[in-house]
OpenMM code with the backbone's topology and positions (N, CA, C; nanometers):
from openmm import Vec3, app, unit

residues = "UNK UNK UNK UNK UNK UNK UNK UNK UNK UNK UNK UNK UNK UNK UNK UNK UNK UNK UNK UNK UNK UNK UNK UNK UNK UNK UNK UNK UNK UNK UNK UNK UNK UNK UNK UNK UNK UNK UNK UNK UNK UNK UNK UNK UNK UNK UNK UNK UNK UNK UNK UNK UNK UNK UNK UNK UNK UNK UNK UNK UNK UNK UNK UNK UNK UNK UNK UNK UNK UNK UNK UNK UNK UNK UNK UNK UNK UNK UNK UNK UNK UNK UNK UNK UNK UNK UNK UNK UNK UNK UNK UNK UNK UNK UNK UNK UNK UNK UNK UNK UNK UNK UNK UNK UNK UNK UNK UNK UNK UNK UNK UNK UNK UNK UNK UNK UNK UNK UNK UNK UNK UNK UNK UNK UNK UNK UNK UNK UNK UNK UNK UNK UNK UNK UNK UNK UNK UNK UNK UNK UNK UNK UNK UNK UNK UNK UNK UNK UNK UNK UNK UNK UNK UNK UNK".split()
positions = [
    Vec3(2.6367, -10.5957, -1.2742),
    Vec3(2.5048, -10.6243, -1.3279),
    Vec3(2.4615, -10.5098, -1.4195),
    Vec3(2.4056, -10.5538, -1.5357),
    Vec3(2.3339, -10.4434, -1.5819),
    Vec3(2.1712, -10.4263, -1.5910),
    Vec3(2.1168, -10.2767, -1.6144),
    Vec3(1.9906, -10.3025, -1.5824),
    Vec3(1.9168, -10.1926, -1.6963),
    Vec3(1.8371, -10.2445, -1.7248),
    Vec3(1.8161, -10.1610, -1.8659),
    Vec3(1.7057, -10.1005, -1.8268),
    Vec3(1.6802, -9.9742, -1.8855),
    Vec3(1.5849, -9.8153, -1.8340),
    Vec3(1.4944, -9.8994, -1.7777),
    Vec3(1.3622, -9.9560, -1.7732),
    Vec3(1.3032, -10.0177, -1.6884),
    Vec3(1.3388, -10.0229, -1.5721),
    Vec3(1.4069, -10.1271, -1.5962),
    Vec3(1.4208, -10.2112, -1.4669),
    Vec3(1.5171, -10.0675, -1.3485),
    Vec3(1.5924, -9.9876, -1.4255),
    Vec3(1.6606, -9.8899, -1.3502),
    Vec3(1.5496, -9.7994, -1.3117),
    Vec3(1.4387, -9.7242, -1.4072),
    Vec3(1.3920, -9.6780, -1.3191),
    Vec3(1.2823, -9.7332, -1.2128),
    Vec3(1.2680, -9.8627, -1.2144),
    Vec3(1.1708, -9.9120, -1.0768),
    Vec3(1.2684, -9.9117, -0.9832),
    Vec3(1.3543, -9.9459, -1.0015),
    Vec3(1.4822, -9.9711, -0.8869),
    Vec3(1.4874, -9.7861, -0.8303),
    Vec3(1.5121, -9.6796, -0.8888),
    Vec3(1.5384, -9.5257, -0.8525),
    Vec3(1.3731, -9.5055, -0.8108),
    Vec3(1.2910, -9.5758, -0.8627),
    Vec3(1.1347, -9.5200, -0.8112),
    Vec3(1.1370, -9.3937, -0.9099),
    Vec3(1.1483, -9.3992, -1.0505),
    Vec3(1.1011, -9.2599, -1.0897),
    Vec3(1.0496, -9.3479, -1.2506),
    Vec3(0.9648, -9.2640, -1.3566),
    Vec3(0.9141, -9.3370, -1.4574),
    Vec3(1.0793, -9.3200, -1.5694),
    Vec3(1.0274, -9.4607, -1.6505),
    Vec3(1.1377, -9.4834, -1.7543),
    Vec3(1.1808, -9.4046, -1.7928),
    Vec3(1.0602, -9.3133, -1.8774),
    Vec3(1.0678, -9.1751, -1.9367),
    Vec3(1.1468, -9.0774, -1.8948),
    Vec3(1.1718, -9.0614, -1.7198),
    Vec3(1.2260, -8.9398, -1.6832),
    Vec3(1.4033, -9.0096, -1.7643),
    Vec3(1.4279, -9.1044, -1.7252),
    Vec3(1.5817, -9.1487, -1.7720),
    Vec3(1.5762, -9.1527, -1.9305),
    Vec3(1.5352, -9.1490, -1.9648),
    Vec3(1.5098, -9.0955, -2.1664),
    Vec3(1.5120, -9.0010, -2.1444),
    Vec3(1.4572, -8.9163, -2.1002),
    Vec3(1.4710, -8.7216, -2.0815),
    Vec3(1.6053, -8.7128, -2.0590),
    Vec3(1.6263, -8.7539, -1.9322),
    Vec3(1.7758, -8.6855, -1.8969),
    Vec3(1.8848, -8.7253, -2.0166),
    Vec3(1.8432, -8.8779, -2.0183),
    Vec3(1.9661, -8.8963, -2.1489),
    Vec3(1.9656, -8.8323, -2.3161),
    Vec3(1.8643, -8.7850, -2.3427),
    Vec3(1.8004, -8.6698, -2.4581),
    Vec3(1.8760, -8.5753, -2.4043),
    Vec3(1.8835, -8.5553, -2.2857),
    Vec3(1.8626, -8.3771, -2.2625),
    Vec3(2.0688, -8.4108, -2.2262),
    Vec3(2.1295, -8.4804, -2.2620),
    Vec3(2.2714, -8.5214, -2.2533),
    Vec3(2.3071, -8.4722, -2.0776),
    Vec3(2.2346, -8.5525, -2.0306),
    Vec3(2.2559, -8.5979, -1.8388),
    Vec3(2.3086, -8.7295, -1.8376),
    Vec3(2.3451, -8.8123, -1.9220),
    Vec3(2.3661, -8.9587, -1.9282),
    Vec3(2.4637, -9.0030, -1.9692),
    Vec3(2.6252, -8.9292, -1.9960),
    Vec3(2.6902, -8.9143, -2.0806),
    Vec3(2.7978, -9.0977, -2.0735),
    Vec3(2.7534, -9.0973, -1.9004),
    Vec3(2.8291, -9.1959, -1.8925),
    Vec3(2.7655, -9.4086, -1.9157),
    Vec3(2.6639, -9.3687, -1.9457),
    Vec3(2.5690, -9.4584, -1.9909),
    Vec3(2.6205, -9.5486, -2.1003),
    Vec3(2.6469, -9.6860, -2.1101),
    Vec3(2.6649, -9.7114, -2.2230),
    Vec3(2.5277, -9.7709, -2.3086),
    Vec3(2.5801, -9.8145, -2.4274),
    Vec3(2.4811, -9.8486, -2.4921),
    Vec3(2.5481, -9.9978, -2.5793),
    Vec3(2.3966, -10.1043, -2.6113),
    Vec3(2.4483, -10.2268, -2.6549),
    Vec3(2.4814, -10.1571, -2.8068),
    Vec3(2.5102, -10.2476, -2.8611),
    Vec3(2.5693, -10.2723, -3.0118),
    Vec3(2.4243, -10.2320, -3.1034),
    Vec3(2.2791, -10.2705, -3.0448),
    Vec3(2.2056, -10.2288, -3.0715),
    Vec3(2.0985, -10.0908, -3.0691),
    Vec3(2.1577, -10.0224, -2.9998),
    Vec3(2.1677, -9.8815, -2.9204),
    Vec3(2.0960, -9.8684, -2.7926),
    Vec3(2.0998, -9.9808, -2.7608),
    Vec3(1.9840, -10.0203, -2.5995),
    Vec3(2.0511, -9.9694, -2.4938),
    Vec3(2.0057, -9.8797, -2.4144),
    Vec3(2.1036, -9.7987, -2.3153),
    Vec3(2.1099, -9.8968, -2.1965),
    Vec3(2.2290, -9.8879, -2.1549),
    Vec3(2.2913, -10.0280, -2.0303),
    Vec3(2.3112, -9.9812, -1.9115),
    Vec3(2.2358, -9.9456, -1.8177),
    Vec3(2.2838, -9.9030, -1.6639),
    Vec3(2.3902, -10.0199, -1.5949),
    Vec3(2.4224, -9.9332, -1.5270),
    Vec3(2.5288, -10.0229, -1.4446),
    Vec3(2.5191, -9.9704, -1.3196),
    Vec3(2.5546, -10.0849, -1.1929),
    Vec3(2.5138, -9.9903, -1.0606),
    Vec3(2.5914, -9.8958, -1.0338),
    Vec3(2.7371, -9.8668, -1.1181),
    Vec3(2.7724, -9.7273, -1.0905),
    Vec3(2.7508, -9.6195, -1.1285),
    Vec3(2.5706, -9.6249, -1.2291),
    Vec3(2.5149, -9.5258, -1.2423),
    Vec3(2.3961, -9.4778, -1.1658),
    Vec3(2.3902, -9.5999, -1.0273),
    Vec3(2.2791, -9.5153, -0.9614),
    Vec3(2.3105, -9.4327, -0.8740),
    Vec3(2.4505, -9.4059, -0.8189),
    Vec3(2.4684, -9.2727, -0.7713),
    Vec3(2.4439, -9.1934, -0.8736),
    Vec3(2.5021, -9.1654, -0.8919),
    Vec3(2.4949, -9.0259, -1.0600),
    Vec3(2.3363, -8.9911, -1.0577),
    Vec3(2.2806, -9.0946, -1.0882),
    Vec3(2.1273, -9.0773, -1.1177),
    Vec3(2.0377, -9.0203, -0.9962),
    Vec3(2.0760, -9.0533, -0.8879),
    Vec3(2.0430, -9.0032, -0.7649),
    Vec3(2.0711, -8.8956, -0.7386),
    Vec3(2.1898, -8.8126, -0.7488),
    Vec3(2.2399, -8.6992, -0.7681),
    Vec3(2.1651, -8.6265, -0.8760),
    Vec3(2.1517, -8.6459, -1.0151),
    Vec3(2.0557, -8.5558, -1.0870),
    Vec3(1.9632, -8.5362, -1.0672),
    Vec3(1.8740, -8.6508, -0.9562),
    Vec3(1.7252, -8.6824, -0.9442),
    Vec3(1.7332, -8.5560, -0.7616),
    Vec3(1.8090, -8.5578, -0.7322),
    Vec3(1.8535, -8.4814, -0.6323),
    Vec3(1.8087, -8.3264, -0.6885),
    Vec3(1.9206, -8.3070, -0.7562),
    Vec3(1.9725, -8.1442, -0.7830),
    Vec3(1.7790, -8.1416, -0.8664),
    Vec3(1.7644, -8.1684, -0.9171),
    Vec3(1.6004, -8.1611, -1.0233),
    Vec3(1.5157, -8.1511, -0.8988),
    Vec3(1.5170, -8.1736, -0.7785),
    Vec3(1.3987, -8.1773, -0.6663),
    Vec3(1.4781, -7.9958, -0.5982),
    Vec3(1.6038, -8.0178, -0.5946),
    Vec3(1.6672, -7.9070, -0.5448),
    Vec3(1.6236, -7.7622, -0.6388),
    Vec3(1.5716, -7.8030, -0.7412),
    Vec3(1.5774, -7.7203, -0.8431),
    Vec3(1.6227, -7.6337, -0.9406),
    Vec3(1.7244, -7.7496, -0.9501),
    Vec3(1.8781, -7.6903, -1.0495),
    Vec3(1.7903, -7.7186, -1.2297),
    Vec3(1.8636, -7.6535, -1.2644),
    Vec3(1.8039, -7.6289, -1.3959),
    Vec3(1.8552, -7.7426, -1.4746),
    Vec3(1.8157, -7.8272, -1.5814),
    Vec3(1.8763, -7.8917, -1.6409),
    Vec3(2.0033, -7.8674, -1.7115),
    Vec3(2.0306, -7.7223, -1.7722),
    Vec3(2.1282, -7.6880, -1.8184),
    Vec3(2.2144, -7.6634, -1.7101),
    Vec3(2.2120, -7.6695, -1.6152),
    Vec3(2.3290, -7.6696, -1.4882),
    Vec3(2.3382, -7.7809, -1.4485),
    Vec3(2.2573, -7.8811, -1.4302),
    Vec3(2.2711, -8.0187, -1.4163),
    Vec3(2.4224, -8.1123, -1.5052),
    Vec3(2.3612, -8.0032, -1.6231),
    Vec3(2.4216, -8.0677, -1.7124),
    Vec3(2.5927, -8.0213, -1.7292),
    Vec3(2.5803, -7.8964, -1.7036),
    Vec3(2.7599, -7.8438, -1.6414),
    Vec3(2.8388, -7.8846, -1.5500),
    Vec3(2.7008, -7.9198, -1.4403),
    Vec3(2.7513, -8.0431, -1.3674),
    Vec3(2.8707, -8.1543, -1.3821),
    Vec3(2.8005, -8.2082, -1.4479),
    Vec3(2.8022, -8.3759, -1.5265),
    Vec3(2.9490, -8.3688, -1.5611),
    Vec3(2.9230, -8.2413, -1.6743),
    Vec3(3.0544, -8.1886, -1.8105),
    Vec3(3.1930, -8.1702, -1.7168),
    Vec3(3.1241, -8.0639, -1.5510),
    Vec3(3.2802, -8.0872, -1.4909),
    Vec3(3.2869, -8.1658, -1.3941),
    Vec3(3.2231, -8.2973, -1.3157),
    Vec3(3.2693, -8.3952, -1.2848),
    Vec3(3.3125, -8.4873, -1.3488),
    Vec3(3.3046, -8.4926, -1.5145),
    Vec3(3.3946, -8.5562, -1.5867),
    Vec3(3.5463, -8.5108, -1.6425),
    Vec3(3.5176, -8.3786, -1.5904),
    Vec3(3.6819, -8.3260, -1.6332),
    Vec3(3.7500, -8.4145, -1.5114),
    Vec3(3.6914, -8.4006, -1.3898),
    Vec3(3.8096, -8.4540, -1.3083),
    Vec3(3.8481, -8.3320, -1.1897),
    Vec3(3.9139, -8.3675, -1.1000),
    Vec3(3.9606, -8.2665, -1.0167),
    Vec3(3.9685, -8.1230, -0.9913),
    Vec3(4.0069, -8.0942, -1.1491),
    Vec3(4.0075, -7.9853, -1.1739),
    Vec3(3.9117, -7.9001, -1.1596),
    Vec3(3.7888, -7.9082, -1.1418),
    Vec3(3.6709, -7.8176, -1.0901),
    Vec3(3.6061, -7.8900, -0.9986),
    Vec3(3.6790, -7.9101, -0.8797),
    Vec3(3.6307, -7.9666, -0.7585),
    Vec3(3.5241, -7.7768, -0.7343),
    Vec3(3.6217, -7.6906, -0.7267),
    Vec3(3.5917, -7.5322, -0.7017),
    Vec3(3.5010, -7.5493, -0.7259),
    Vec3(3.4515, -7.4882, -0.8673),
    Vec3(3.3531, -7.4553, -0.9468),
    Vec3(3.2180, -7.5867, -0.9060),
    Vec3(3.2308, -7.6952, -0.9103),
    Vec3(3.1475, -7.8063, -0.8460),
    Vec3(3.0675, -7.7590, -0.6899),
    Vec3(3.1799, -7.7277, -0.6197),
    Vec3(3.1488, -7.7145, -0.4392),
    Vec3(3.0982, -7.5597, -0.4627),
    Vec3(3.0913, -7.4660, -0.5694),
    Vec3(3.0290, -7.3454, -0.5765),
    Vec3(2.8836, -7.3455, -0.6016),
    Vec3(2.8715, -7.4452, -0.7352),
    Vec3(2.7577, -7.5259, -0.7747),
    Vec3(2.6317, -7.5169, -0.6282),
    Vec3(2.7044, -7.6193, -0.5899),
    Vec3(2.6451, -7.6824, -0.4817),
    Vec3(2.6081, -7.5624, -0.3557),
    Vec3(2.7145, -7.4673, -0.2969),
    Vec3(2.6469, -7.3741, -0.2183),
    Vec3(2.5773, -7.3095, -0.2600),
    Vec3(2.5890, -7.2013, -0.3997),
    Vec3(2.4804, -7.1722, -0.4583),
    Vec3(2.3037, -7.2294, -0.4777),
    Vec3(2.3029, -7.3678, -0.4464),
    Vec3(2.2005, -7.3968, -0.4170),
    Vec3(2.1676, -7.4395, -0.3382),
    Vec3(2.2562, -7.4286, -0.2432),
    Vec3(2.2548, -7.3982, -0.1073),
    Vec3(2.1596, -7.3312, -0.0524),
    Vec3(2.2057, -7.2290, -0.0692),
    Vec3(2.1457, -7.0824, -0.0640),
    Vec3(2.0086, -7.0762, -0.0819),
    Vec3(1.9776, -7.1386, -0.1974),
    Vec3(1.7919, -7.1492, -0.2406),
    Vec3(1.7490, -7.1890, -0.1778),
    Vec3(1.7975, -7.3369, -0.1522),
    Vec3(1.7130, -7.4161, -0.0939),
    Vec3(1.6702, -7.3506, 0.0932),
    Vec3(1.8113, -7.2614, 0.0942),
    Vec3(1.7578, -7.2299, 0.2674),
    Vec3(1.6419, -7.1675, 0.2632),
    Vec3(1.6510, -7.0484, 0.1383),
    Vec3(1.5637, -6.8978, 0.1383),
    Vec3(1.4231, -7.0086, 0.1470),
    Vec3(1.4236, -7.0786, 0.0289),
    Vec3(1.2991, -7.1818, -0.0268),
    Vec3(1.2315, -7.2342, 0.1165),
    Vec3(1.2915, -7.2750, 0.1878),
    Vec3(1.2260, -7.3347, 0.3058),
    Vec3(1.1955, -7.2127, 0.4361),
    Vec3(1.2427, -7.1168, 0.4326),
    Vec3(1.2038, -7.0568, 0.5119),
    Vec3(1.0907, -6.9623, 0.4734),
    Vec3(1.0551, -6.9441, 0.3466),
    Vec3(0.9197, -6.9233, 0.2549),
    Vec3(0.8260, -7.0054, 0.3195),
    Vec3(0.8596, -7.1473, 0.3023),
    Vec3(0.7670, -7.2592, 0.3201),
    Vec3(0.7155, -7.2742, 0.4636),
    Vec3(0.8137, -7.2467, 0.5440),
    Vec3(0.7914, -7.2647, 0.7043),
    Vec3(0.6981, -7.0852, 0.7309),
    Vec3(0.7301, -7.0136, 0.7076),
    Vec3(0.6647, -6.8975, 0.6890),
    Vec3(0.5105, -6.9351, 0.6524),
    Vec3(0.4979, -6.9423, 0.5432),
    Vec3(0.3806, -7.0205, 0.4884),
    Vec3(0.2773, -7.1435, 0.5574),
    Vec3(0.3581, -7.2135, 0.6218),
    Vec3(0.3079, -7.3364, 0.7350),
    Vec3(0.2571, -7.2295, 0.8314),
    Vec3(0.3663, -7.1387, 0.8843),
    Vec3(0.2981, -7.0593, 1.0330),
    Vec3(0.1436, -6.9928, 0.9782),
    Vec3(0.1934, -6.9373, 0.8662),
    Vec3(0.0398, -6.9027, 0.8350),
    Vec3(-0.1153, -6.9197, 0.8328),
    Vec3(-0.0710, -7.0760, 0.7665),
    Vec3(-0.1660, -7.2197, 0.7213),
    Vec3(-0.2354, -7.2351, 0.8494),
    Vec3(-0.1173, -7.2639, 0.9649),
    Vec3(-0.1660, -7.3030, 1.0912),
    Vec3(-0.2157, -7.1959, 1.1854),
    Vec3(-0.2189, -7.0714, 1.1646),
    Vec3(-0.2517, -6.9484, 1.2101),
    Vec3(-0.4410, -6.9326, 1.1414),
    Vec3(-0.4405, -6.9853, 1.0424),
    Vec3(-0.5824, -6.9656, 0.9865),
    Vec3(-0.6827, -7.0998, 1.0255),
    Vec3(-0.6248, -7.2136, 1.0422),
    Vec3(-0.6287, -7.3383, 1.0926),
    Vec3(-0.6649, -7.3018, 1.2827),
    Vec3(-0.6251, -7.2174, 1.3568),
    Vec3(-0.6623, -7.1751, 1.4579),
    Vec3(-0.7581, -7.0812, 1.4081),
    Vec3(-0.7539, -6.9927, 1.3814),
    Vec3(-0.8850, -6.9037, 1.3443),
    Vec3(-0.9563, -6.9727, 1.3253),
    Vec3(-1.0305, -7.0595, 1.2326),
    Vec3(-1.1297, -7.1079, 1.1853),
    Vec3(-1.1847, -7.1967, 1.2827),
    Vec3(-1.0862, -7.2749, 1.3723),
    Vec3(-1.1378, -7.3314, 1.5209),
    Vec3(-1.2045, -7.2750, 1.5899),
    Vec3(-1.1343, -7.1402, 1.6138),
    Vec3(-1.1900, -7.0737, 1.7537),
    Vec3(-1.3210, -7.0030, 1.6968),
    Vec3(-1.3417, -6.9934, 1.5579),
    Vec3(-1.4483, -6.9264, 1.4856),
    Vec3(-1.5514, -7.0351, 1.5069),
    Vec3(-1.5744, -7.1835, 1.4438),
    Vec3(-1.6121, -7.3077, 1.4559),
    Vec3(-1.6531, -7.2733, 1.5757),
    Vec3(-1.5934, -7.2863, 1.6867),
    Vec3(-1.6736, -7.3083, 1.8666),
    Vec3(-1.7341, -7.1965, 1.9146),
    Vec3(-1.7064, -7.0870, 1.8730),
    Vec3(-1.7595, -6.9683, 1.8695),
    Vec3(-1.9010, -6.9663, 1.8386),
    Vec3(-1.9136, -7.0362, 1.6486),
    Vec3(-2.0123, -6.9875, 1.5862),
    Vec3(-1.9837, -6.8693, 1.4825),
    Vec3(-1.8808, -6.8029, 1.5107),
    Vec3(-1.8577, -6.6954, 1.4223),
    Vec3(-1.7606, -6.6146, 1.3798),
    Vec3(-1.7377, -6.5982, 1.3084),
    Vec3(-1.5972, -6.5312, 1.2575),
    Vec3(-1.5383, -6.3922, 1.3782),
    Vec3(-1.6218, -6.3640, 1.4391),
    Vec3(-1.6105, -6.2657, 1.4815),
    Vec3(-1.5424, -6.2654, 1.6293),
    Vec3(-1.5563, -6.3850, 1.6636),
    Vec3(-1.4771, -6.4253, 1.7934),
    Vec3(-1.3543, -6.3994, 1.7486),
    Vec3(-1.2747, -6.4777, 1.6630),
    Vec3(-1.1196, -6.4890, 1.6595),
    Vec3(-1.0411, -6.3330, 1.5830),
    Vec3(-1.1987, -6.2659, 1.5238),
    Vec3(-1.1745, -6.1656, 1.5049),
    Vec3(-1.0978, -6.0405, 1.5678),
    Vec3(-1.2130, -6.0637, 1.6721),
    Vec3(-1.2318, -5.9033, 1.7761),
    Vec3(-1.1232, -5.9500, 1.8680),
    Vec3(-1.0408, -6.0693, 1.8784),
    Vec3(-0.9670, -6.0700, 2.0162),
    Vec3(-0.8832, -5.9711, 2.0185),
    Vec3(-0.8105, -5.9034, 2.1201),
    Vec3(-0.7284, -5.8256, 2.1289),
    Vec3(-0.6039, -5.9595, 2.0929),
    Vec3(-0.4667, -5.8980, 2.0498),
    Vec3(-0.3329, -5.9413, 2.0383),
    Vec3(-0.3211, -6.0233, 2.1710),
    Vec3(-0.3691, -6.0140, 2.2962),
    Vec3(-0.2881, -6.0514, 2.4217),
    Vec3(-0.3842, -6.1930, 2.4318),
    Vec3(-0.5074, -6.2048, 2.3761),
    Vec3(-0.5703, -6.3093, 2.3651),
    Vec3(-0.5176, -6.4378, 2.2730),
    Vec3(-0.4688, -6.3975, 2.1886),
    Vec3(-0.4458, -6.4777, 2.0495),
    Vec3(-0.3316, -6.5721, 2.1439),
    Vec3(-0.3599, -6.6908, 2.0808),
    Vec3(-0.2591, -6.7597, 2.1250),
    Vec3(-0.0538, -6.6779, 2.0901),
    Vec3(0.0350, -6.6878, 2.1608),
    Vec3(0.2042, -6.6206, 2.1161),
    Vec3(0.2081, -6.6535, 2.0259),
    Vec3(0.2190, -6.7974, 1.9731),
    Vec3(0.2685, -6.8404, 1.8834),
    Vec3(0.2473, -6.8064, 1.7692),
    Vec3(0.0939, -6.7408, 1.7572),
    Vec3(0.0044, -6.7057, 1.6073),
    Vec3(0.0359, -6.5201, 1.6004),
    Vec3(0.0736, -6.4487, 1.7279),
    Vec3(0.0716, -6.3161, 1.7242),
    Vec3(0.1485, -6.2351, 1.6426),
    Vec3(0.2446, -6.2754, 1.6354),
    Vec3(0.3215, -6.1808, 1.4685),
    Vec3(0.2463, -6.2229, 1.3357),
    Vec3(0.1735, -6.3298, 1.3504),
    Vec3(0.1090, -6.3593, 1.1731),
    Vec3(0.0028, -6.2883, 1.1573),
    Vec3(-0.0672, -6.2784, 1.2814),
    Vec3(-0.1711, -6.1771, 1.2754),
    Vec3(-0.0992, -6.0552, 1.2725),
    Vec3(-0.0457, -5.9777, 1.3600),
    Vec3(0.0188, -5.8682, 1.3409),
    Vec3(0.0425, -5.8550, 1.2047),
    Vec3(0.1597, -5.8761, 1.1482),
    Vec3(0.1663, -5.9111, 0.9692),
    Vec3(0.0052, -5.8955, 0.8903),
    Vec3(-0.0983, -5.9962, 0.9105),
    Vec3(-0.1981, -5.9738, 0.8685),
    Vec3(-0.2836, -5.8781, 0.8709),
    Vec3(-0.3081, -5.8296, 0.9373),
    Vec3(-0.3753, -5.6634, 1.0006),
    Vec3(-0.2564, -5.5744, 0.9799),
    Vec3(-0.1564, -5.5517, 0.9252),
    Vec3(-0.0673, -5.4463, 0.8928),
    Vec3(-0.0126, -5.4364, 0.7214),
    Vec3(-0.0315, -5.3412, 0.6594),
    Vec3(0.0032, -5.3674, 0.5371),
    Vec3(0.1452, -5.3316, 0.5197),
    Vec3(0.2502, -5.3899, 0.4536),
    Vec3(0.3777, -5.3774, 0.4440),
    Vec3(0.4101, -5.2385, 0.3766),
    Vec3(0.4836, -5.1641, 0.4560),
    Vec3(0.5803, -5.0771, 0.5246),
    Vec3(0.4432, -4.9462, 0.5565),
    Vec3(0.3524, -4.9830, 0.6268),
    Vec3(0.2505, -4.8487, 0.6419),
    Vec3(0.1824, -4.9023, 0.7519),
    Vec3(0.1276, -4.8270, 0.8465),
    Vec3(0.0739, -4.8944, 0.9388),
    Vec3(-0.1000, -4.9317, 0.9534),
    Vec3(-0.0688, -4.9161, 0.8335),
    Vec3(-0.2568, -4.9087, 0.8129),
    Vec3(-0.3692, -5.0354, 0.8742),
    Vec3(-0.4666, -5.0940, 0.9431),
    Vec3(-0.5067, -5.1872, 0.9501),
    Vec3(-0.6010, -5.2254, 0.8442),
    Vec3(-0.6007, -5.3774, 0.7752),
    Vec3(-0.6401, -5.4232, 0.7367),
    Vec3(-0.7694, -5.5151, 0.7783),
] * unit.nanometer
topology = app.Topology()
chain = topology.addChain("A")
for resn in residues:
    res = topology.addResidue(resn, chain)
    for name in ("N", "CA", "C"):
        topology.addAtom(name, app.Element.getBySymbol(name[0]), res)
């Protein structure tokens, strides 16, 4: 079957436009086109497309996307260089989420403060607790928070 940018991107859930970008930006190499230059999906381009729409959320750069592409069309021969690709952003994506989960403990560390402040009445409850009060789970974010990095100063 073929399915022309439309109809391909309602089917991937992303706008027409992004599949004109990628194929501008030469992500599309394997795309054909009618006699009239109308670009022709085929369903053995919605893996591929899923994979770029992948690595772009992963946050591969288009110009690596696109080296990508260049050596899964060589063929075998840079299986290597491909599976390097791929741990390399590996790697980000771990650091990236453990930023993010870092960031959540935080969110939800101030998300308790502002509770126990709320039933309180005042900032000063969740303030003044000693460390042994604070709920475990929140006690290194506070710690962290009241300590400025590498000095022991309170904040």
């Amino acid at each position: 079957m073929v399915y022309t940018v439309g109809e391909m991107a309602k089917l991937l859930g992303v706008a027409a436009s992004t599949l004109r970008y990628y194929d501008k930006e030469g992500l599309l190499p394997f795309v054909e086109r009618s006699s009239g230059g109308i670009r022709m999906f085929r369903e053995s381009d919605i893996e591929w497309l899923q994979v770029i729409g992948c690595m772009k959320k992963a946050g591969m750069s288009i110009k690596d996307i696109r080296q990508y592409i260049e050596m899964a069309l060589q063929g075998d021969d840079t299986i290597d260089l491909r599976l390097a690709m791929f741990r390399r952003q590996q790697e980000v994506l771990k650091q990236q989420m453990a930023e993010l989960q870092h960031t959540m403990e935080m969110v939800d560390y101030k998300c308790w403060y502002y509770e126990t402040a709320k039933e309180a009445g005042t900032v000063d409850a969740p303030q003044k607790m000693e460390l042994a009060e604070v709920p475990e789970r929140f006690r290194k974010i506070r710690q962290e928070l009241r300590t400025a990095p590498g000095t022991a100063a309170t904040i």
